[in-house]
PyMOL Python script that loads the backbone (N, CA, C, O; Angstrom):
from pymol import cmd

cmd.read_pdbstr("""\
ATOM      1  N   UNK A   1      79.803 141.333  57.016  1.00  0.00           N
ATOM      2  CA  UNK A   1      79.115 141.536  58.273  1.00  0.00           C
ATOM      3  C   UNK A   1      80.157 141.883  59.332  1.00  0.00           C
ATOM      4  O   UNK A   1      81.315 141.468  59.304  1.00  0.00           O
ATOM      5  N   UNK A   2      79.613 142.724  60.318  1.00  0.00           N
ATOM      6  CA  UNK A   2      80.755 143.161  60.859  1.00  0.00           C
ATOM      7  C   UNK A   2      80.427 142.151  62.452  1.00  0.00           C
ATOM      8  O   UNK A   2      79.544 141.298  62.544  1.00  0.00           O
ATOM      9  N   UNK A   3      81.574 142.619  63.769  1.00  0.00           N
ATOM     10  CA  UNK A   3      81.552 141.837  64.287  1.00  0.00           C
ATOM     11  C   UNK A   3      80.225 141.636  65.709  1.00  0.00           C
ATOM     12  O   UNK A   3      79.790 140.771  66.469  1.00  0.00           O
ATOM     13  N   UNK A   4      80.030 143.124  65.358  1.00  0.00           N
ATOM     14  CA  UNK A   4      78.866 143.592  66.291  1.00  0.00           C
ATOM     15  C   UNK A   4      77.782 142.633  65.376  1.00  0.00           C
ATOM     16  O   UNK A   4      77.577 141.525  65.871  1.00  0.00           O
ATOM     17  N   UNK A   5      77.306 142.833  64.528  1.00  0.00           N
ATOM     18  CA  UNK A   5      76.013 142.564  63.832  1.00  0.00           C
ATOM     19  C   UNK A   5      76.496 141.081  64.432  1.00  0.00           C
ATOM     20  O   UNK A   5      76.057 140.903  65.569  1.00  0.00           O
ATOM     21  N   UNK A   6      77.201 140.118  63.982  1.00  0.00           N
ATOM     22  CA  UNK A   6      77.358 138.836  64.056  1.00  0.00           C
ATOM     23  C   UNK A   6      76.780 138.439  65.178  1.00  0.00           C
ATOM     24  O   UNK A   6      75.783 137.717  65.180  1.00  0.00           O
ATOM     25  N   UNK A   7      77.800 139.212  67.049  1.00  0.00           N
ATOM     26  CA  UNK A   7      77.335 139.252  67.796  1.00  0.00           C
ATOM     27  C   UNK A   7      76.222 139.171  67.673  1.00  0.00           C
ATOM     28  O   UNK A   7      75.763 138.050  67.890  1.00  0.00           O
ATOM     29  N   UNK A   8      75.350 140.147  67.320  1.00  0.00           N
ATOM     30  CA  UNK A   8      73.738 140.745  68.277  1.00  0.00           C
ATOM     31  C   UNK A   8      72.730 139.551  67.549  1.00  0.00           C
ATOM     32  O   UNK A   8      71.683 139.304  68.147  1.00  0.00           O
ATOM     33  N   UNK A   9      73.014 138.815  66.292  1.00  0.00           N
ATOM     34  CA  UNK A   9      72.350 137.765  65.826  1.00  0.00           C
ATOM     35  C   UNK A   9      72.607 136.733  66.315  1.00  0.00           C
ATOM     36  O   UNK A   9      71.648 135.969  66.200  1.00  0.00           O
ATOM     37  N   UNK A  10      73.708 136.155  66.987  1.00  0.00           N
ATOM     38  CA  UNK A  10      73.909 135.059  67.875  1.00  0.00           C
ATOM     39  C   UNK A  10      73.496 134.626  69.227  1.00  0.00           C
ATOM     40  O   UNK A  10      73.240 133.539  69.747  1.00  0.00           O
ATOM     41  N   UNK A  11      73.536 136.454  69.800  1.00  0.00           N
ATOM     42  CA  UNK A  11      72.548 136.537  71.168  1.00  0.00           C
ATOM     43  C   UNK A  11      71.302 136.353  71.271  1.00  0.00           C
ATOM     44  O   UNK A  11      70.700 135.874  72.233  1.00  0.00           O
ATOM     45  N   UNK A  12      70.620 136.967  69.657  1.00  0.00           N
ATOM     46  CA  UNK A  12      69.436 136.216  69.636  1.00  0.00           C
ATOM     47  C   UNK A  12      68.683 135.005  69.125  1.00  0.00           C
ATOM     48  O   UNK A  12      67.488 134.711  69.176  1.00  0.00           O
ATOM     49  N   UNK A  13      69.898 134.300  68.541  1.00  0.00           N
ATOM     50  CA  UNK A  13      69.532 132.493  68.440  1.00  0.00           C
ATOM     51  C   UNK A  13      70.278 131.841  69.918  1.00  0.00           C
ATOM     52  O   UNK A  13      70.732 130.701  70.013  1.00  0.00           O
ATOM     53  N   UNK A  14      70.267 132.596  70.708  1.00  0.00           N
ATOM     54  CA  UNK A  14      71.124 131.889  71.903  1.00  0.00           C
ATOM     55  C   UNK A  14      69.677 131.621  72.945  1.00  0.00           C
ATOM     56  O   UNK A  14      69.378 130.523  73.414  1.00  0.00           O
ATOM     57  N   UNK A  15      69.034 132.684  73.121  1.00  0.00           N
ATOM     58  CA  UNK A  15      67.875 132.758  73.670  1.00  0.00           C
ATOM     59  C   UNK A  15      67.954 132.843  75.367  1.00  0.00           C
ATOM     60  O   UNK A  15      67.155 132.316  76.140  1.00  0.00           O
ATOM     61  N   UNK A  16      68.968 133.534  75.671  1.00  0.00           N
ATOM     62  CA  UNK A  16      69.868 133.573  76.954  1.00  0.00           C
ATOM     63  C   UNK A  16      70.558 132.515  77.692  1.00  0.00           C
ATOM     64  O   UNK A  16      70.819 132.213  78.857  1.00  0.00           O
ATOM     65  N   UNK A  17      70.796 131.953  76.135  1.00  0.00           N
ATOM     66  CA  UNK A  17      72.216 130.748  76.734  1.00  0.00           C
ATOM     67  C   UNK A  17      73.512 131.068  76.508  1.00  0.00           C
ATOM     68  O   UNK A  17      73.691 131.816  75.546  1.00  0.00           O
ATOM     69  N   UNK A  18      74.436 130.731  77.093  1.00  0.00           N
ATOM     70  CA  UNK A  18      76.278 131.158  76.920  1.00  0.00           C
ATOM     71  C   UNK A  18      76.168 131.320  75.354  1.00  0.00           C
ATOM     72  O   UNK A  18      75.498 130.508  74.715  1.00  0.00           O
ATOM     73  N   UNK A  19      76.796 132.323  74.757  1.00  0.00           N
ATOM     74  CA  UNK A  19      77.375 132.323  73.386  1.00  0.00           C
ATOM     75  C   UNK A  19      78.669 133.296  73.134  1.00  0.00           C
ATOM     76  O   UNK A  19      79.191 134.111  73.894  1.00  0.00           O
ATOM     77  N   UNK A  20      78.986 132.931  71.840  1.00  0.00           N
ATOM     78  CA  UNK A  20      80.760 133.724  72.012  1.00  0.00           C
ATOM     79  C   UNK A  20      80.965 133.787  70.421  1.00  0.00           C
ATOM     80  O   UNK A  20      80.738 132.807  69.712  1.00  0.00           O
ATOM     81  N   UNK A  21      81.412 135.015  69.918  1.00  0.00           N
ATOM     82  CA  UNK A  21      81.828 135.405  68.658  1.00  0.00           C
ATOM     83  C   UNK A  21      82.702 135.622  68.381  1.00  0.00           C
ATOM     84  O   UNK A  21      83.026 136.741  68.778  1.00  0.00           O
ATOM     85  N   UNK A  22      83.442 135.128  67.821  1.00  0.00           N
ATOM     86  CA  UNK A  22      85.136 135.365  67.483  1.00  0.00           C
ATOM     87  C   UNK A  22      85.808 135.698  66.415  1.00  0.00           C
ATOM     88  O   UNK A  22      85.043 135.484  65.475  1.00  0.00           O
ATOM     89  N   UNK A  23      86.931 136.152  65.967  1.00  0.00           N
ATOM     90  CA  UNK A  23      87.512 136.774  64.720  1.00  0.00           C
ATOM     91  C   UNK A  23      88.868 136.356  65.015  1.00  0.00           C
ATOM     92  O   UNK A  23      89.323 136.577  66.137  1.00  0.00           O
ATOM     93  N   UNK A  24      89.759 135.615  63.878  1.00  0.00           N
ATOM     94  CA  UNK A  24      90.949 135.404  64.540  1.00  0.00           C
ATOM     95  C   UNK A  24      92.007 135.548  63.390  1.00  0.00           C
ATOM     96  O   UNK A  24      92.108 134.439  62.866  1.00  0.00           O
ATOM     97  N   UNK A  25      92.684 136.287  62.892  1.00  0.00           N
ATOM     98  CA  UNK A  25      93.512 136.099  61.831  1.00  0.00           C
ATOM     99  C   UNK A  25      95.052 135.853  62.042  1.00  0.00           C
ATOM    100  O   UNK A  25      95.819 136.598  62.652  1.00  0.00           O
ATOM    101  N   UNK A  26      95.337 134.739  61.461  1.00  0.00           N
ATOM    102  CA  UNK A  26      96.587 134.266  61.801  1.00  0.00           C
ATOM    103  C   UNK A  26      97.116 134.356  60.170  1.00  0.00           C
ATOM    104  O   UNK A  26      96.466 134.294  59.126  1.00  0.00           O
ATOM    105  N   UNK A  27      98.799 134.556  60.451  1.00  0.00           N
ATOM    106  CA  UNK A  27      99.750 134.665  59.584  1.00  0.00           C
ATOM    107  C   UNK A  27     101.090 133.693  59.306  1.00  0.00           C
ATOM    108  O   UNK A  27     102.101 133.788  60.002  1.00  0.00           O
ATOM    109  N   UNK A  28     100.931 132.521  57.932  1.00  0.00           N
ATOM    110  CA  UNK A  28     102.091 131.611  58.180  1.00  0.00           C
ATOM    111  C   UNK A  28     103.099 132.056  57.909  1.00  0.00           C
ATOM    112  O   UNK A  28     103.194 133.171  57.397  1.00  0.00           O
ATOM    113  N   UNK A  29     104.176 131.255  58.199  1.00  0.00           N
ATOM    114  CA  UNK A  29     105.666 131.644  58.017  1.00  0.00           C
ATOM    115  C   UNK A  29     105.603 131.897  55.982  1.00  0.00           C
ATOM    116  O   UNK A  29     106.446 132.526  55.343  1.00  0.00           O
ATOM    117  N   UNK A  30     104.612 131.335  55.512  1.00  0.00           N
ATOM    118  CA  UNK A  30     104.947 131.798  54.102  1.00  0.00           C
ATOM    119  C   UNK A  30     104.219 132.746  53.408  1.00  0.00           C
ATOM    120  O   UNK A  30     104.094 132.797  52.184  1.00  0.00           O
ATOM    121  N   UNK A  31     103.614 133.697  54.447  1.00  0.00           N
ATOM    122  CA  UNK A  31     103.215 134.920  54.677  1.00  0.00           C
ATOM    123  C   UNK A  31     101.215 134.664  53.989  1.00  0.00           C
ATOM    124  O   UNK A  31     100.552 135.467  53.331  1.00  0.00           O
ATOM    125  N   UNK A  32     100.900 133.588  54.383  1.00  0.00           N
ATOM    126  CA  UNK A  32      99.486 133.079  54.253  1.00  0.00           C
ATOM    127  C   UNK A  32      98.666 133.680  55.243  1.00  0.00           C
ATOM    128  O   UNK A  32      98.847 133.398  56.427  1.00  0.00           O
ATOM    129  N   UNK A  33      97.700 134.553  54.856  1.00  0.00           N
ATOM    130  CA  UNK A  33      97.069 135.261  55.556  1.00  0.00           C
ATOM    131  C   UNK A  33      95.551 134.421  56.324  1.00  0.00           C
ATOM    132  O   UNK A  33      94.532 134.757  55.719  1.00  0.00           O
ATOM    133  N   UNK A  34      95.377 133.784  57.085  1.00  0.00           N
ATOM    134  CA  UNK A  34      93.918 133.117  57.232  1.00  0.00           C
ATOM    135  C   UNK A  34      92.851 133.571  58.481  1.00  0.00           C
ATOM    136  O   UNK A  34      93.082 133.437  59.682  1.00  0.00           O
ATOM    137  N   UNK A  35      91.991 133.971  58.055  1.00  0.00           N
ATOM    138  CA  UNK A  35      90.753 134.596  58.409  1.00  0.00           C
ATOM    139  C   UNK A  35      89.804 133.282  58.815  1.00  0.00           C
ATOM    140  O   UNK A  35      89.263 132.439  58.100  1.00  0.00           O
ATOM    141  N   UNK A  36      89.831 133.469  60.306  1.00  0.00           N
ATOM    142  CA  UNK A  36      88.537 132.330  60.920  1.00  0.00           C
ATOM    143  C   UNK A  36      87.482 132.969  61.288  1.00  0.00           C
ATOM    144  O   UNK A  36      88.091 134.038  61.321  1.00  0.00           O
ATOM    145  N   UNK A  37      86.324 133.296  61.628  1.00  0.00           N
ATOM    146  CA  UNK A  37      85.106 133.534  61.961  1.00  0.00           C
ATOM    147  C   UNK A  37      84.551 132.459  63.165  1.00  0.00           C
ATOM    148  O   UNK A  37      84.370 131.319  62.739  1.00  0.00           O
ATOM    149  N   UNK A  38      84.303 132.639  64.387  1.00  0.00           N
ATOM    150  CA  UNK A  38      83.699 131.276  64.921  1.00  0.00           C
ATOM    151  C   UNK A  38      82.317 132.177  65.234  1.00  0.00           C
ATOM    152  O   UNK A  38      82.185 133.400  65.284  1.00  0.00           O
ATOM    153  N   UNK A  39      81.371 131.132  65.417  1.00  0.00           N
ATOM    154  CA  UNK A  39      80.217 131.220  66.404  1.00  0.00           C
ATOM    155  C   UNK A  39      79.895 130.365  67.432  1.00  0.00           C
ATOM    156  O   UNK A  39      79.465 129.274  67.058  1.00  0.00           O
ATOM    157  N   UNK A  40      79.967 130.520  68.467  1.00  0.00           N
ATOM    158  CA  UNK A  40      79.300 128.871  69.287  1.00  0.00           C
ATOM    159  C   UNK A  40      77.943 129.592  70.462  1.00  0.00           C
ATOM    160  O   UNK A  40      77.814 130.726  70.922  1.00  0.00           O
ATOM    161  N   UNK A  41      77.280 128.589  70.593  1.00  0.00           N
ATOM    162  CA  UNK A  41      75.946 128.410  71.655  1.00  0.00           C
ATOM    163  C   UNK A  41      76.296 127.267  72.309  1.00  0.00           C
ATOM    164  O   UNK A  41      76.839 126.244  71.892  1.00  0.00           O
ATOM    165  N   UNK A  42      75.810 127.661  73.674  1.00  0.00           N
ATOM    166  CA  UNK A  42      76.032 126.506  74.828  1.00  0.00           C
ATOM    167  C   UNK A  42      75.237 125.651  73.846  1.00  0.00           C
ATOM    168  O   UNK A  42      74.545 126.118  72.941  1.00  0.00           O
ATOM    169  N   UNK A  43      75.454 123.928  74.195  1.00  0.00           N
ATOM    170  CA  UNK A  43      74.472 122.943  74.100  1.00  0.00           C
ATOM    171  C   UNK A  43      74.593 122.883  72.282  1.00  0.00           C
ATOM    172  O   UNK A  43      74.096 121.961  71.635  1.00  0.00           O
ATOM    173  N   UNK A  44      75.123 123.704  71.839  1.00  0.00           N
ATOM    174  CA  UNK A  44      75.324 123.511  70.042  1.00  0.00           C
ATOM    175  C   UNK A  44      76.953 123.280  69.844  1.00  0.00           C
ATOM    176  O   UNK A  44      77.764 123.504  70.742  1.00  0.00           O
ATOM    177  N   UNK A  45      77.225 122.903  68.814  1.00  0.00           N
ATOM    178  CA  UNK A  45      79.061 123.247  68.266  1.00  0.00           C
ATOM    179  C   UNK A  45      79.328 123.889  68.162  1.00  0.00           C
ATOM    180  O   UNK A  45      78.485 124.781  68.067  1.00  0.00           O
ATOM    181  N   UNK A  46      80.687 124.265  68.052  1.00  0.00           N
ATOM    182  CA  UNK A  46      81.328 126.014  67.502  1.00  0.00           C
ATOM    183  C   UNK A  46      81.465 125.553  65.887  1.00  0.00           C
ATOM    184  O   UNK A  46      81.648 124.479  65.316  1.00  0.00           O
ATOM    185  N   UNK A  47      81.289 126.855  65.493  1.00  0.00           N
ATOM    186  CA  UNK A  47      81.097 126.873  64.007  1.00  0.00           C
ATOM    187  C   UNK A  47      81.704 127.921  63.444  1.00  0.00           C
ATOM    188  O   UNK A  47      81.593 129.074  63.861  1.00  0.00           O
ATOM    189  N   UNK A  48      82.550 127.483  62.213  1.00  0.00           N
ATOM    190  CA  UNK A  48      83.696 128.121  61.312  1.00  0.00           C
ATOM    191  C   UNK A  48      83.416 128.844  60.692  1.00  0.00           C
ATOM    192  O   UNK A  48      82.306 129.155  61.122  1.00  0.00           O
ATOM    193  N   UNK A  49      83.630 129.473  59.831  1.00  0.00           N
ATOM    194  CA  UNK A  49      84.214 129.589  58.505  1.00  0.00           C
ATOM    195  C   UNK A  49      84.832 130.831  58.386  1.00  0.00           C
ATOM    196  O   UNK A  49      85.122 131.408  59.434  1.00  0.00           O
ATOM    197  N   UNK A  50      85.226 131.626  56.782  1.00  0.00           N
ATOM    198  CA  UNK A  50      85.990 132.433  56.568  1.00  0.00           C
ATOM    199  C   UNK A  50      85.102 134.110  56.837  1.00  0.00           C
ATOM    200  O   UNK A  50      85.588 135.239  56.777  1.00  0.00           O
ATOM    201  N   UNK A  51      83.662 133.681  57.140  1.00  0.00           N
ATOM    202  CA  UNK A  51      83.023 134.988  57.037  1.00  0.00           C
ATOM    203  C   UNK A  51      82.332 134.657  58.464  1.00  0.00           C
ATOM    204  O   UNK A  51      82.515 133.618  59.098  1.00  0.00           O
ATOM    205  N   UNK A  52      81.391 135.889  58.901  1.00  0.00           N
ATOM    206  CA  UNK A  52      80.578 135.374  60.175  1.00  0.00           C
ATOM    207  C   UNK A  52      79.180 134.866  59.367  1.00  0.00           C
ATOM    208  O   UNK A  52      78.714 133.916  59.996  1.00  0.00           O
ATOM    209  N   UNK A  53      78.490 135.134  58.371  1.00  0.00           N
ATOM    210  CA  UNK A  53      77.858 134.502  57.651  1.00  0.00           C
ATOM    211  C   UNK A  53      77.752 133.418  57.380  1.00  0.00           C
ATOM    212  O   UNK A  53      76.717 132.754  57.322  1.00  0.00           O
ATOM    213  N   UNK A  54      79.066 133.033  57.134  1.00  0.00           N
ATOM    214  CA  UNK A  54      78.989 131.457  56.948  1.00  0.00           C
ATOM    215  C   UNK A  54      78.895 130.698  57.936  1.00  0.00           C
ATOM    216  O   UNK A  54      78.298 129.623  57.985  1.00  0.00           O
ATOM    217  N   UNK A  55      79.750 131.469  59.138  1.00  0.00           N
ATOM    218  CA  UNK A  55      79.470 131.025  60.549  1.00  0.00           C
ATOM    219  C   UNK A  55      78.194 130.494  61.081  1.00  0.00           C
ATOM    220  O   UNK A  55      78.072 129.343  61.499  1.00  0.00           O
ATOM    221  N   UNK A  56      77.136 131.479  61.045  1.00  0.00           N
ATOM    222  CA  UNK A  56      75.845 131.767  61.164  1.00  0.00           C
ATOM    223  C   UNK A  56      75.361 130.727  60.387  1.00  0.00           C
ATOM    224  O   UNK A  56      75.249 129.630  60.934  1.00  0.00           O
ATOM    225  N   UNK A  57      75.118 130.821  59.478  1.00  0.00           N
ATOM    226  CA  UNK A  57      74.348 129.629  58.410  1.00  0.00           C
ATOM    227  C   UNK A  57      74.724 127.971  59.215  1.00  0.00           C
ATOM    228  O   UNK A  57      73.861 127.133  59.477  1.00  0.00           O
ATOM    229  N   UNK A  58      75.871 127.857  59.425  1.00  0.00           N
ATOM    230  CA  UNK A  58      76.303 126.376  59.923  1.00  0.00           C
ATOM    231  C   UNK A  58      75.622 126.593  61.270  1.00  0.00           C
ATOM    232  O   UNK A  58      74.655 125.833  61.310  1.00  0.00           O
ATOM    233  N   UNK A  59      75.696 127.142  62.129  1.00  0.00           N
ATOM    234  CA  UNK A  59      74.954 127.124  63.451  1.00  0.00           C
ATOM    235  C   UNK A  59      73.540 126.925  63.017  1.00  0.00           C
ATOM    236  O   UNK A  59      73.296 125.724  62.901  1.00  0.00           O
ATOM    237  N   UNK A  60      72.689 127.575  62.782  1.00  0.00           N
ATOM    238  CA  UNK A  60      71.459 127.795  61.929  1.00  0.00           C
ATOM    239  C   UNK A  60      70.863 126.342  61.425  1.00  0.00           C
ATOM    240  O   UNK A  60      69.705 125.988  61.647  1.00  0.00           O
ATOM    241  N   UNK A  61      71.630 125.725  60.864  1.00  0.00           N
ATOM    242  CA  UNK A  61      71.330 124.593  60.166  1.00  0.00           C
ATOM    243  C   UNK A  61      71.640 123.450  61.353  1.00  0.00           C
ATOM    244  O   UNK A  61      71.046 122.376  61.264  1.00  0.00           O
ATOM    245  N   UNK A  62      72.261 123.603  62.096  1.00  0.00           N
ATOM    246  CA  UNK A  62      72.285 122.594  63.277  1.00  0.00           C
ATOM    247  C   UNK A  62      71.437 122.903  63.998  1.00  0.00           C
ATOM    248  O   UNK A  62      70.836 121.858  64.247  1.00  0.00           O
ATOM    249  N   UNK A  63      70.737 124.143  64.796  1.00  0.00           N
ATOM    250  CA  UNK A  63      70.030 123.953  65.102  1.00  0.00           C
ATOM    251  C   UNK A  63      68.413 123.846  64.524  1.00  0.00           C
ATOM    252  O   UNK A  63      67.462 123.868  65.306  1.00  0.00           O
ATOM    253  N   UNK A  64      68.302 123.766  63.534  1.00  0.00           N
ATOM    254  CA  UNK A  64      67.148 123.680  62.862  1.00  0.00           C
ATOM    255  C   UNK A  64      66.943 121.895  62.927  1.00  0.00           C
ATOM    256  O   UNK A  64      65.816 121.403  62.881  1.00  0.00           O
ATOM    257  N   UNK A  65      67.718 121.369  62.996  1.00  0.00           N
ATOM    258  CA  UNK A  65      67.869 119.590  63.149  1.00  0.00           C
ATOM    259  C   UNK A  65      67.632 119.786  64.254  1.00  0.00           C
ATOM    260  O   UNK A  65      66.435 119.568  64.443  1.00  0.00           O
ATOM    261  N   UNK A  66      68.215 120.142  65.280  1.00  0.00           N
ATOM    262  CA  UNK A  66      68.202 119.789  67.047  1.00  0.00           C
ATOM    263  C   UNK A  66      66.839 119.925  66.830  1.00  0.00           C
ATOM    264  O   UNK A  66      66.172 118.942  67.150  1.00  0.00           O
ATOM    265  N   UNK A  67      66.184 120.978  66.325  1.00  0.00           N
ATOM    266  CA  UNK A  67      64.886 121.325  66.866  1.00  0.00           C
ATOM    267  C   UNK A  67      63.773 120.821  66.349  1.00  0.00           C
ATOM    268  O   UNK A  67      62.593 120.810  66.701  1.00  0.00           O
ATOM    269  N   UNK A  68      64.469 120.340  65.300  1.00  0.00           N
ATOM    270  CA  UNK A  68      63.562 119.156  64.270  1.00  0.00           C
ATOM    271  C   UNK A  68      63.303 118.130  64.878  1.00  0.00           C
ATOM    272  O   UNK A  68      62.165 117.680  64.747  1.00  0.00           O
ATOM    273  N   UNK A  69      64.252 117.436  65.726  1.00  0.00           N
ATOM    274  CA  UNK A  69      64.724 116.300  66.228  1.00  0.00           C
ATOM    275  C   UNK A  69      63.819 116.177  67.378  1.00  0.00           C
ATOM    276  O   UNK A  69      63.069 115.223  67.586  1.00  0.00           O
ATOM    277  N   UNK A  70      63.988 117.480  68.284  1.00  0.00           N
ATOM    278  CA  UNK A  70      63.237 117.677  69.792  1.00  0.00           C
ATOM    279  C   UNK A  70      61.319 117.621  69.466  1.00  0.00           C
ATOM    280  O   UNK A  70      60.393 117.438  70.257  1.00  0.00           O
ATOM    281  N   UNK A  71      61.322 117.820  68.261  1.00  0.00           N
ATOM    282  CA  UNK A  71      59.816 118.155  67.835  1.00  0.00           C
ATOM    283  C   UNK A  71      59.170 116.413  67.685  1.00  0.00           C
ATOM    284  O   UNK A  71      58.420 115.650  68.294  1.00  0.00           O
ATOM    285  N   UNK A  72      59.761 116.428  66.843  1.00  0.00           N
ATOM    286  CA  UNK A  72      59.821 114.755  66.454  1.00  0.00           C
ATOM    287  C   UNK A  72      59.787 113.713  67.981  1.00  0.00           C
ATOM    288  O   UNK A  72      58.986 112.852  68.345  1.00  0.00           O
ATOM    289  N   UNK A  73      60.596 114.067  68.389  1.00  0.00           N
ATOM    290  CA  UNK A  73      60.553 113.196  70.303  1.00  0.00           C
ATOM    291  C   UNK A  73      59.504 113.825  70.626  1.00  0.00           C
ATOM    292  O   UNK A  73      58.522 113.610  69.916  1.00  0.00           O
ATOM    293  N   UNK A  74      59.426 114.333  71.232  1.00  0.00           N
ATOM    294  CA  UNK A  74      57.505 115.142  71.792  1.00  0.00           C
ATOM    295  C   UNK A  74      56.697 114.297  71.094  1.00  0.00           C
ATOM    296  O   UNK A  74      56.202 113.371  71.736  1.00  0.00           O
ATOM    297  N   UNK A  75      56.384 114.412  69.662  1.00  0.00           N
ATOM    298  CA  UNK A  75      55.741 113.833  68.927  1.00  0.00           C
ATOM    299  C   UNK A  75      55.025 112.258  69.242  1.00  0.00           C
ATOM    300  O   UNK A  75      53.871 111.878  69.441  1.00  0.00           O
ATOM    301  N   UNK A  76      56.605 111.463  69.156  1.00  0.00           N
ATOM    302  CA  UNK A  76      56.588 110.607  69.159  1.00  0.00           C
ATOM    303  C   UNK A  76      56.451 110.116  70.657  1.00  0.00           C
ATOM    304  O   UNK A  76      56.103 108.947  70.488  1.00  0.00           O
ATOM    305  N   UNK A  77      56.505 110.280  71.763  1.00  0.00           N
ATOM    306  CA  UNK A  77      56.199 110.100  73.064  1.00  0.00           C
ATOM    307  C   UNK A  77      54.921 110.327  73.289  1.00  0.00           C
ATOM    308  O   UNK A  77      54.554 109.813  74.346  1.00  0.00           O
ATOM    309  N   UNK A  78      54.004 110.957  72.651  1.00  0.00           N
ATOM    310  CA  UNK A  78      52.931 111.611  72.559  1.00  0.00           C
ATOM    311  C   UNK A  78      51.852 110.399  72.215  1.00  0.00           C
ATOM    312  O   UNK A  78      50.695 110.287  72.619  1.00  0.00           O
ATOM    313  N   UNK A  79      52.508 109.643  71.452  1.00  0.00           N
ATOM    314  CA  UNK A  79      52.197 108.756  70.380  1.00  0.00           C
ATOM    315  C   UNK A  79      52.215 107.169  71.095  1.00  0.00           C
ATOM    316  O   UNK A  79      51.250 106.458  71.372  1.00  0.00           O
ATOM    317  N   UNK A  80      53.785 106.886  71.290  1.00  0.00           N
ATOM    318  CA  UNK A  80      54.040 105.358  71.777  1.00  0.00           C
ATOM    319  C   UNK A  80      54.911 105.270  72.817  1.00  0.00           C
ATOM    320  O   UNK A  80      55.142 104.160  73.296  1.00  0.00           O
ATOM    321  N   UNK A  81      55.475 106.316  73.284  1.00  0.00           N
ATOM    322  CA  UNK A  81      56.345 106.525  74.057  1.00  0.00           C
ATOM    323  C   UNK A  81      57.875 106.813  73.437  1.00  0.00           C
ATOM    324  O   UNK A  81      57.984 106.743  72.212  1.00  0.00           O
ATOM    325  N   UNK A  82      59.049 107.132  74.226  1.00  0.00           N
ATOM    326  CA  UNK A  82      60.127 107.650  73.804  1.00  0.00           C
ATOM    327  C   UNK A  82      60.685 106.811  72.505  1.00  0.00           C
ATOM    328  O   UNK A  82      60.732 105.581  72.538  1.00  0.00           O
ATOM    329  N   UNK A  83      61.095 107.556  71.380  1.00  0.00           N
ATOM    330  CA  UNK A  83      62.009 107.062  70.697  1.00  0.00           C
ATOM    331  C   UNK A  83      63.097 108.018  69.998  1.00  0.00           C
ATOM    332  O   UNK A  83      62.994 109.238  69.877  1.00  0.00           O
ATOM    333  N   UNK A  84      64.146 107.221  69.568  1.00  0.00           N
ATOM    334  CA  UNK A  84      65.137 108.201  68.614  1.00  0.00           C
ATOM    335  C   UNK A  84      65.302 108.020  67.120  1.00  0.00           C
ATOM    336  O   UNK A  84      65.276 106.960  66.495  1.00  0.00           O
ATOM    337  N   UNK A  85      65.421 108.858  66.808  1.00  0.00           N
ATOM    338  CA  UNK A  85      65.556 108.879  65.099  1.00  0.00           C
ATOM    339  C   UNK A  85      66.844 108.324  64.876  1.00  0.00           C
ATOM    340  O   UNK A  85      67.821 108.938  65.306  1.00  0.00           O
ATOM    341  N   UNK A  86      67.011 107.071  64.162  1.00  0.00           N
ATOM    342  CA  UNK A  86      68.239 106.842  63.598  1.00  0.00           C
ATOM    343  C   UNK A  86      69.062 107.706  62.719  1.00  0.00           C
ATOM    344  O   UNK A  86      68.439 108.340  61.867  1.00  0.00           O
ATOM    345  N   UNK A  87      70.694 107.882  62.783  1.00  0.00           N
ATOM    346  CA  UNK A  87      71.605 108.044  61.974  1.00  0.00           C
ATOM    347  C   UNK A  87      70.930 108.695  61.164  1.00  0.00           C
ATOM    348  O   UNK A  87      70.621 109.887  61.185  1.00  0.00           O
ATOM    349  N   UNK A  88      70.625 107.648  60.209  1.00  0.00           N
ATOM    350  CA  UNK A  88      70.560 107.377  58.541  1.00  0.00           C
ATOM    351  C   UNK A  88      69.214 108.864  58.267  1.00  0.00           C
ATOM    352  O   UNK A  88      69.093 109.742  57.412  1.00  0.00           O
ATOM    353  N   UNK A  89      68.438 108.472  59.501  1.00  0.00           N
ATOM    354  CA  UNK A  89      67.021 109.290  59.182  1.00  0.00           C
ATOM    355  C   UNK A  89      67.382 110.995  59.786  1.00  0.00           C
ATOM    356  O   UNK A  89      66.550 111.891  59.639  1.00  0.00           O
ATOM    357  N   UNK A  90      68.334 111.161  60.262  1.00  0.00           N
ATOM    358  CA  UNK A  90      68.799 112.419  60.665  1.00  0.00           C
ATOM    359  C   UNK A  90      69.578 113.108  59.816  1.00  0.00           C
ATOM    360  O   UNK A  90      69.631 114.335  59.898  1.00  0.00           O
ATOM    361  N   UNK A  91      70.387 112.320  58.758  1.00  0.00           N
ATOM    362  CA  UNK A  91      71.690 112.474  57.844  1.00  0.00           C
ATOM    363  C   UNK A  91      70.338 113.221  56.942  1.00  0.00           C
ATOM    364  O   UNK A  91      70.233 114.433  56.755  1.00  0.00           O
ATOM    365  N   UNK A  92      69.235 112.020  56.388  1.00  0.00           N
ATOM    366  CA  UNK A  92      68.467 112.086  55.453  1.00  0.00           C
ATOM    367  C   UNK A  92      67.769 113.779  55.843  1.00  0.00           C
ATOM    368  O   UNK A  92      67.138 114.237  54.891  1.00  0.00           O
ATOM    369  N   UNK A  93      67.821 114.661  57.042  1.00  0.00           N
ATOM    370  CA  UNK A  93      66.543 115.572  57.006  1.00  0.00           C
ATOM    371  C   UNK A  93      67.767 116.868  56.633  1.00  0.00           C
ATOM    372  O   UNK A  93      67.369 117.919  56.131  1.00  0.00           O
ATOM    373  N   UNK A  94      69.109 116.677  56.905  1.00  0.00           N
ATOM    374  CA  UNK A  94      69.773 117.628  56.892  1.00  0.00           C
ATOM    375  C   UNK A  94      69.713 118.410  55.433  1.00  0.00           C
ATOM    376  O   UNK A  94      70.365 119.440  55.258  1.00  0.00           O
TER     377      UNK A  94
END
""", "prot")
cmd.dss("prot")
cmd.show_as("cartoon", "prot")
cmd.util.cbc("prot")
cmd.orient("prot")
């Protein structure tokens, strides 16, 4: 994926919030070539890896929890008033 495409898919999981796409290749003294990929969205993490794909997928999957999470609160306020999903029950939906 190139760096435009990465871009124009991040602008549109951003939903006109801050976002930033990055490419960074650094070179060690023992001539180790390493390729980072970031993605970040305001209000989410920045997210790694060696491709922007993989980048994408880790953003993707965090926010699919946030939004799991935000659904679930509505829900549940709806219901008995505010609560939060424990740890254990957030680890468990990932």
């Amino acid at each position: 994926m190139k760096i435009q495409e990465a871009k124009r898919i991040v602008k549109e999981l951003a939903k006109g919030r801050y976002h930033s796409v990055s490419y960074d290749i650094s070179e060690h003294t023992d001539g180790e070539i390493v390729i980072e990929c970031s993605v970040y969205i305001e209000k989410c993490k920045s997210h790694r890896a060696t491709t922007f794909q993989g980048a994408i997928d880790k953003l993707i999957r965090e926010m699919s929890v946030e939004e799991a999470q935000e659904i679930d609160d509505i829900e549940r306020e709806d219901n008995d008033g505010p609560r939060r999903l424990s740890d254990e029950s957030r680890a468990v939906s990932r």
